[in-house]
C-alpha positions in Angstrom: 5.5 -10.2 64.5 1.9 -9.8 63.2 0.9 -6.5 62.3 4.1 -4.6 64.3 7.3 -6.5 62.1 8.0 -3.6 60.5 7.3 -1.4 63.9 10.2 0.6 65.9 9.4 1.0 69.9 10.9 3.6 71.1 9.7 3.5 75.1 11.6 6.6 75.4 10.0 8.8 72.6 6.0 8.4 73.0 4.2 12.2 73.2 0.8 10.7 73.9 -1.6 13.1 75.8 -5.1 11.3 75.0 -7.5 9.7 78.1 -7.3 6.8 76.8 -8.0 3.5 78.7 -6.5 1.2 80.1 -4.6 -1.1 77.9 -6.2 -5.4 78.2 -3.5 -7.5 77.6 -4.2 -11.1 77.2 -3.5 -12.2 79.9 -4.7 -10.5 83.1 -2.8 -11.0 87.0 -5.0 -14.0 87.9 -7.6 -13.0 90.9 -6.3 -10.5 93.1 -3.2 -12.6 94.5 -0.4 -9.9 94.5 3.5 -10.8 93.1 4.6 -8.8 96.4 3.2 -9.2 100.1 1.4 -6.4 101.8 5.2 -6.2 104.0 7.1 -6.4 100.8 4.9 -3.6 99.3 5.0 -1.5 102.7 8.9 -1.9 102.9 9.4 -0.5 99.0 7.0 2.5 99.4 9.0 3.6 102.2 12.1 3.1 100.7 10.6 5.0 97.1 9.6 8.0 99.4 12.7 8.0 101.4 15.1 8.0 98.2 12.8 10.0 95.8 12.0 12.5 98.3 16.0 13.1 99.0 16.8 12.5 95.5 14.4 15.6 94.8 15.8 17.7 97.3 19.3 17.4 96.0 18.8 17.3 92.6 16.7 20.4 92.7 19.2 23.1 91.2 19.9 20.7 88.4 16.9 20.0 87.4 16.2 23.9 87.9 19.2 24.6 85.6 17.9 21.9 83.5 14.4 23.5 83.3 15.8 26.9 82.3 18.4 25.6 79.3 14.9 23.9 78.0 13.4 27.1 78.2 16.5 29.1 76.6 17.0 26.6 74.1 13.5 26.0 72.2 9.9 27.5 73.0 7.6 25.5 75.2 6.9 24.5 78.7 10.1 22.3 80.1 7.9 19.8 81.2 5.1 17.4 79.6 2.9 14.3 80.3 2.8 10.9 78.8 0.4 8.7 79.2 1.4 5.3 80.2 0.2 2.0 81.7 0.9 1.6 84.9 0.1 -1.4 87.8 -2.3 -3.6 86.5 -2.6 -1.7 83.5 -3.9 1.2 84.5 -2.7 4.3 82.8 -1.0 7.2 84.4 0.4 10.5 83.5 4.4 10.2 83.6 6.4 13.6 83.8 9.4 14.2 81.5 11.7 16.6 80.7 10.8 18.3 76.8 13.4 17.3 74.5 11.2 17.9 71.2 10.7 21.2 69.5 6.9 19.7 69.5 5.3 17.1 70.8 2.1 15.2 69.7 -1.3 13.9 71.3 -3.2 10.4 70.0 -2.5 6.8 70.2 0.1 6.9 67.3 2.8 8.7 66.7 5.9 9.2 65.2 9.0 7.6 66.7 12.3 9.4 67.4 15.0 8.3 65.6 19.2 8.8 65.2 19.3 12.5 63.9 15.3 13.2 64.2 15.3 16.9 63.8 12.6 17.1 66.1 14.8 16.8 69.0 16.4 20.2 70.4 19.9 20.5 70.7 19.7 20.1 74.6 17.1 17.5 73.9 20.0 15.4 72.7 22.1 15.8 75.9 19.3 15.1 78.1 18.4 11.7 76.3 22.0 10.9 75.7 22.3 10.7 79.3 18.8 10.0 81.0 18.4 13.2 82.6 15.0 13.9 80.8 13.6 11.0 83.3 14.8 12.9 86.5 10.8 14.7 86.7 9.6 10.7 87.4 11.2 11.2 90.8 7.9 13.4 91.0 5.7 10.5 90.0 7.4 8.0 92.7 6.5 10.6 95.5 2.4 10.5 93.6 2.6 6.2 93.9 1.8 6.6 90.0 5.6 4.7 89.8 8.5 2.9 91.8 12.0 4.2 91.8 12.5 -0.1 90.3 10.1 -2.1 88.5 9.4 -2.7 84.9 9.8 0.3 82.4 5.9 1.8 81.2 4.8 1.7 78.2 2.7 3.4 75.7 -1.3 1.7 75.8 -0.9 1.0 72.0 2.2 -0.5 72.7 0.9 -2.5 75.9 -1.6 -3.9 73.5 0.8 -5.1 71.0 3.1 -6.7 72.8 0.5 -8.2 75.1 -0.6 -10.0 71.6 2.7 -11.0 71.3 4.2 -12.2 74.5 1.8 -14.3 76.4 2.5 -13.2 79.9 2.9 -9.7 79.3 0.6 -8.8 81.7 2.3 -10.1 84.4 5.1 -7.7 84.4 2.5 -5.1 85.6 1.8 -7.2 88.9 4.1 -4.3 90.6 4.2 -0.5 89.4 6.2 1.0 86.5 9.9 1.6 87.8 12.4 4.6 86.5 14.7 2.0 86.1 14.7 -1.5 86.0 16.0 -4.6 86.0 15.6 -5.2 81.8 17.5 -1.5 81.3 20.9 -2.4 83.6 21.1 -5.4 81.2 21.1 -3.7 78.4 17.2 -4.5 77.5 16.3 -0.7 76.8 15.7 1.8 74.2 13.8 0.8 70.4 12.3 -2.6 70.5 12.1 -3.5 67.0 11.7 -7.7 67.0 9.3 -9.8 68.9 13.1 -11.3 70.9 13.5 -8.3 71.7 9.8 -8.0 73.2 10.5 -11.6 75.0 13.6 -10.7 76.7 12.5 -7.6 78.4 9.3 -9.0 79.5 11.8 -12.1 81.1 14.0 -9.9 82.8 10.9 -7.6 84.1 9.3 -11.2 85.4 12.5 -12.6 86.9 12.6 -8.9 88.8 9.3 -9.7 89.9 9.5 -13.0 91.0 12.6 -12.3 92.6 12.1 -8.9 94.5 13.9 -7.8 97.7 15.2 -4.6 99.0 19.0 -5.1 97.8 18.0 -5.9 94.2 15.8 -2.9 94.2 19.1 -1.2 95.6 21.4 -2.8 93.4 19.7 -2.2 90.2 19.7 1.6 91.2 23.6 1.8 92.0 23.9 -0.1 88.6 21.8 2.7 86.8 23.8 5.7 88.5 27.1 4.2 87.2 25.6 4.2 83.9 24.6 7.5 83.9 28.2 8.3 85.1 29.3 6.7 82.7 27.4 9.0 80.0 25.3 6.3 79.1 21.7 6.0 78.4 20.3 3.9 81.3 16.6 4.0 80.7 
């Protein structure tokens, strides 16, 4: 891997707070042509309202209790912002629980690791078992993201895997997901190899190419049983 061999990705870990733009990937979605037709688009905006909307509305108290153990635990608001790319690269803010005692602003940071102090003792639980990506619920209901799709990523990170995997940029033919089809088979947390790179973006293009309601329904049943489970599904 040129220039990133030696790099950990941690999707899960990036504090970046910067306007930056839009990460170019070397390969852009040819013309306007769209992976999903304007029914196929209309059907899964309905459905991420529907769910996310609900999902919000019942989850509310936890993520109130969650809010407040933040809060109790270390100093600092309960929520911040990352800045990802989003649908044809464009970046986004994406909401997240804190799990840091501190979190940093720029391109570059430094990536959480097994026993990185930085993270707060509830930090950990929220990680552990997703729970710090329940506030993306609240970017569904904006359209920045879809309860399915291919996970965001940092723009740095956009940019170096776009040098490394060709058709990168295809993966952002439909908006970020919470979840995906990459994370319920197993393609999730640090990216460390350029195979690693390669699968995700394989799974994330087979999703793409092979969208329908009950895989976007089936992916999310398959992430709850995860979680569930106690593990780390995203």
């Amino acid at each position: 891997m040129s220039g990133t061999a030696a790099s950990a990705y941690d999707e899960e870990s990036f504090d970046v707070l910067g306007d930056a733009e839009p990460a170019r990937a070397r390969r852009e979605p040819q013309g306007e042509a769209e992976a999903l037709s304007r029914e196929a688009r209309a059907a899964k905006r309905t459905f991420d309202i529907l769910v996310a909307g609900a999902a919000l509305v019942t989850l509310a108290p936890l993520m109130a209790a969650i809010a407040l153990a933040i809060r109790l635990d270390s100093p600092g608001p309960p929520l911040f912002r990352q800045t990802r790319g989003g649908r044809r690269g464009r970046p986004f803010r994406m909401f997240k629980f804190r799990t840091m005692y501190r979190t940093e602003d720029g391109v570059e940071v430094e990536q959480a690791r097994p026993g990185d102090r930085r993270i707060t003792r509830v930090g950990a639980f929220l990680r552990r078992t997703s729970l710090d990506e329940l506030p993306q619920l609240l970017n569904v209901l904006r359209g920045d993201m879809s309860l399915v799709g291919p996970r965001p990523h940092a723009l740095k990170h956009d940019r170096d895997f776009a040098a490394q995997v060709e058709d990168y940029a295809l993966r952002q033919q439909v908006a970020a997901g919470v979840t995906g089809w990459a994370q319920v088979h197993g393609a999730r947390g640090p990216t460390q190899t350029e195979d690693q790179i390669r699968r995700r973006v394989e799974l994330d293009l087979w999703y793409v190419r092979n969208w329908s309601l009950g895989l976007d329904i089936t992916i999310l049943l398959r992430t709850t049983a995860v979680v569930i489970q106690g593990h780390n599904a995203i």
